[in-house]
C-alpha positions as a printed Julia matrix, in Angstrom:
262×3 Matrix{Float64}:
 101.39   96.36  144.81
 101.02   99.99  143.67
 103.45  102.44  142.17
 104.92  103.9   144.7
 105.15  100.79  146.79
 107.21   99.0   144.04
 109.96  102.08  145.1
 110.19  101.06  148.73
 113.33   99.66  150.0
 111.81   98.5   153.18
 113.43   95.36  154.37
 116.22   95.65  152.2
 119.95   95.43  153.03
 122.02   98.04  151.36
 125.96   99.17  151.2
 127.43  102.31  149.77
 131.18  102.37  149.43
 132.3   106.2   150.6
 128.26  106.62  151.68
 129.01  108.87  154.53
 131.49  111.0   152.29
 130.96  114.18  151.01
 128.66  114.74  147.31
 127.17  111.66  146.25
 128.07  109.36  148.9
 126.54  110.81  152.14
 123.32  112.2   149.65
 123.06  108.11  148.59
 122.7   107.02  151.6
 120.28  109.23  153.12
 118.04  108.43  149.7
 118.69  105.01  150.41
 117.65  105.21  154.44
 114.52  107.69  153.41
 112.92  104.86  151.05
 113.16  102.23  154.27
 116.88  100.04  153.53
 118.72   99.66  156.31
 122.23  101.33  154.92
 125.77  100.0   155.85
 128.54  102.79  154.98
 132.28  102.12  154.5
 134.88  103.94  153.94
 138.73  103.75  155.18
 137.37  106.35  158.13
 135.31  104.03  160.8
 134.81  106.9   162.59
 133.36  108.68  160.2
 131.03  106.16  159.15
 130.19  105.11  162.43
 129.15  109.1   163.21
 127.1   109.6   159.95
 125.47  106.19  160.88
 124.48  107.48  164.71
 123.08  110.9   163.17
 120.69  108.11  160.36
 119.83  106.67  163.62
 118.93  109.72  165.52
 116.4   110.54  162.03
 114.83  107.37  162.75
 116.54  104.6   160.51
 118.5   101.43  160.26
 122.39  101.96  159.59
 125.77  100.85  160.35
 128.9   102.38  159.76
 131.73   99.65  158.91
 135.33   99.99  157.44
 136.59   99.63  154.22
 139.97  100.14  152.01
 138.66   99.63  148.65
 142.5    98.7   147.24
 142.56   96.31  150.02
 141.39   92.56  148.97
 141.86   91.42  153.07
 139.85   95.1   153.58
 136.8    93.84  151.27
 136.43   90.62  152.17
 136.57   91.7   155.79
 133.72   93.8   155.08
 131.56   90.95  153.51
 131.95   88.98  156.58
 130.98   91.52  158.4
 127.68   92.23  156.69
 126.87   88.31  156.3
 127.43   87.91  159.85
 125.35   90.8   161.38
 122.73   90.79  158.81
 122.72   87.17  156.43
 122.64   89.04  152.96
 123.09   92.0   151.02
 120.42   93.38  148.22
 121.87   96.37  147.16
 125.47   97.15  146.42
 126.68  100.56  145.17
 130.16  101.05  144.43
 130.47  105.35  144.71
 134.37  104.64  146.14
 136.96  105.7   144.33
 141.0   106.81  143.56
 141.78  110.26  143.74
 145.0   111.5   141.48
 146.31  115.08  142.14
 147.09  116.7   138.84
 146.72  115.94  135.39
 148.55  114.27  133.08
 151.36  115.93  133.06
 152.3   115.14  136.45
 150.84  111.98  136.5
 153.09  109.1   136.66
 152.75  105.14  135.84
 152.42  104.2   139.73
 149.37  106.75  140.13
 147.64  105.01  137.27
 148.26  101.88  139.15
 146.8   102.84  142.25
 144.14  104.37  140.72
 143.57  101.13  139.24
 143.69   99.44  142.4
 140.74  101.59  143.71
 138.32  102.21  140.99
 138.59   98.9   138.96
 140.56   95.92  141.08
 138.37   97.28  144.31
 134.97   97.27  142.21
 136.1    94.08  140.7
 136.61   92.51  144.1
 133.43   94.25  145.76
 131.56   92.91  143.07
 133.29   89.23  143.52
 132.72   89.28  147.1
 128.99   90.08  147.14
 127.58   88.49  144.14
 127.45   84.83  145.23
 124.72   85.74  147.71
 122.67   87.82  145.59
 122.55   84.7   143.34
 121.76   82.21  145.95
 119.3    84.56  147.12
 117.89   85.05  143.23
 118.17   88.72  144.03
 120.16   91.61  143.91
 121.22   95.09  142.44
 124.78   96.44  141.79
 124.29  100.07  141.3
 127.89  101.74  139.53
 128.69  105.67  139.9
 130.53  106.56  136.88
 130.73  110.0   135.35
 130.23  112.04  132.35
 133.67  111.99  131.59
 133.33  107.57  131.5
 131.29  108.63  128.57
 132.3   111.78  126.49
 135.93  113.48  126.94
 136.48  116.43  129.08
 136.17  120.08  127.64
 139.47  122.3   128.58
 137.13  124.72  127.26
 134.79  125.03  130.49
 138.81  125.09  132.93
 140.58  128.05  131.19
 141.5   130.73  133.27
 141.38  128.28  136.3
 143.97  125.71  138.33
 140.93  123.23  137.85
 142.3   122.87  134.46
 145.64  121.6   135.34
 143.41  118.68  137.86
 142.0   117.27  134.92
 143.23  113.93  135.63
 142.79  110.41  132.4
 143.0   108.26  134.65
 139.37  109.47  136.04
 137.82  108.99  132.16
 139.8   105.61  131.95
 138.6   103.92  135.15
 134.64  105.62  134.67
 134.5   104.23  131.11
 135.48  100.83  132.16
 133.26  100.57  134.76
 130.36  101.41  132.37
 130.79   98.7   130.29
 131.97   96.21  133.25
 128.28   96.93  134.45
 126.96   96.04  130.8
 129.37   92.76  131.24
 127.53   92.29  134.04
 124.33   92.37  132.99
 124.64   90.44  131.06
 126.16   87.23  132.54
 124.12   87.81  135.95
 120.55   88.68  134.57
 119.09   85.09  134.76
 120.1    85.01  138.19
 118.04   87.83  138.79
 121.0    90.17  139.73
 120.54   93.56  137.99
 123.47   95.84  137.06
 123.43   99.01  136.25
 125.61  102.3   136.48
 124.63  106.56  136.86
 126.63  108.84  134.86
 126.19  112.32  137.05
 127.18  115.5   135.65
 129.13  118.37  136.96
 128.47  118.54  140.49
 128.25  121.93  142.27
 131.36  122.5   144.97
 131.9   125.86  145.01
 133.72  126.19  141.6
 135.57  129.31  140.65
 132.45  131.43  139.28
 133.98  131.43  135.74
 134.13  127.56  135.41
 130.19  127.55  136.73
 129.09  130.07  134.48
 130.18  128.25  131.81
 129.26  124.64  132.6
 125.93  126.41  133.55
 125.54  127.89  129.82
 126.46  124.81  128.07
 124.03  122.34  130.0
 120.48  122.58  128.99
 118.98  122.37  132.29
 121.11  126.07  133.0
 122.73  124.57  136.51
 125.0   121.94  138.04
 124.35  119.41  139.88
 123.28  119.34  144.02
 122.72  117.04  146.65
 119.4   116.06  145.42
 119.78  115.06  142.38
 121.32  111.56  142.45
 118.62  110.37  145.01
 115.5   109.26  142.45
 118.19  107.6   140.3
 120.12  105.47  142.87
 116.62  104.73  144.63
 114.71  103.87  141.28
 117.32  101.14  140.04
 117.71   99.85  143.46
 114.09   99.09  143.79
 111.08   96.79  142.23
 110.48   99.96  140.53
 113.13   98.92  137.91
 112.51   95.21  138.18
 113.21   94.9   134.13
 115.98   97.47  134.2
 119.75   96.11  133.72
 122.92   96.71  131.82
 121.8   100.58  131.68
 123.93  103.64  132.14
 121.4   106.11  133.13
 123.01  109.7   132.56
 122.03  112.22  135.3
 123.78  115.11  133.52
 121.3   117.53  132.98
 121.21  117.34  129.68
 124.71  117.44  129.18
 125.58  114.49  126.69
 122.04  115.01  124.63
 123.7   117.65  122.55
């Protein structure tokens, strides 16, 4: 098998939590389709996945659009029956769902935390739970964790000043990212004889049409002198969910531009 062949997804069975969403998800899942997996979306819109899955379809590839409420246990393991039963097995998981709080900290009260909980660590928990028997039966499988910068270093008020973004800046995000980075590494660790890799992405700021003030300065503190686009997830979720990174578990792979190297 040659380089580029141990990269192909072809044949493989892959879900994205939120993969027909905007930023990452919908740019995951077209990576995902592009290298030959048939891609399963979910999200709690079925219409919406079931639309973004017709217009994979109409490029030539294998999807499904399915539902999913990721603070939902009857929601998840709905799902999982649903992807055993149409297609027997499921290689690649990414978990890219999760919580949003409005406001910061300030505002923030106990029962957001909790639900925030419910989404980004109970609903990977219970993703995870659900799908992991078969990838060990099957002695093969890759859990693929979106996580942040902010799951890694602490925010900069710095880069909001001047700007309502800085009122948005929410701990609950940091919390819930950090954990999941080193529930991957937990992971790893327990499930790498079994041939089940885990590993999570750390992306940096993402580009959404900031207020220019915030951009400039996120753009003159990153060494790579931009944010991030569409693109530039794609090699990283398509690398660790392929042969290509056959020895490659328990990482956190920071897609950040440079961001945390200084």
């Amino acid at each position: 098998m040659s380089v580029l062949d141990r990269f192909s997804l072809k044949g493989r069975i892959a879900l994205v939590t939120a993969g027909a969403g905007p930023q990452f998800g919908s740019s995951i899942s077209n990576a995902l389709a592009e290298a030959g997996a048939t891609v399963i979306t979910a999200s709690r819109s079925l219409d919406t996945n079931l639309k973004f899955a017709q217009m994979l379809q109409q490029r030539g590839f294998e999807a499904s659009g399915m539902a999913l409420d990721v603070r939902n246990p009857d929601s998840i393991s709905e799902l999982r029956d649903e992807v055993l039963a149409r297609f027997g097995r499921l290689d690649v998981l990414v978990n890219n769902a999760r919580a949003v709080i409005e406001g910061g900290f300030e505002v923030e009260g106990t029962d957001d935390w909790i639900d925030c909980a419910r989404g980004d660590m109970a609903g990977l928990f219970a993703l995870t739970k659900a799908f992991l028997p078969g990838m060990i039966r099957q002695g093969r499988g890759s859990v693929i964790n979106i996580s942040s910068i902010y799951g890694v270093v602490g925010n900069d008020p710095n880069l909001y000043a001047g700007t309502e973004m800085l009122d948005e800046q929410s701990p609950a995000y940091s919390f819930s990212k950090a954990g999941m980075v080193n529930a991957t590494r937990y992971f790893a660790a327990f499930y790498g004889k079994a041939n089940v890799r885990f590993n999570s992405i750390s992306p940096g700021g993402y580009f959404n049409h900031q207020p220019e003030s915030f951009v400039k300065r996120y753009c003159d503190r990153v060494p790579l002198g931009r944010m991030m686009g569409d693109q530039d997830v794609q090699g990283a979720v398509v690398f660790l969910a392929s042969d290509a990174s056959a020895y490659v578990t328990g990482i956190n792979l920071m897609v950040d531009g440079g961001w945390t190297a200084i």
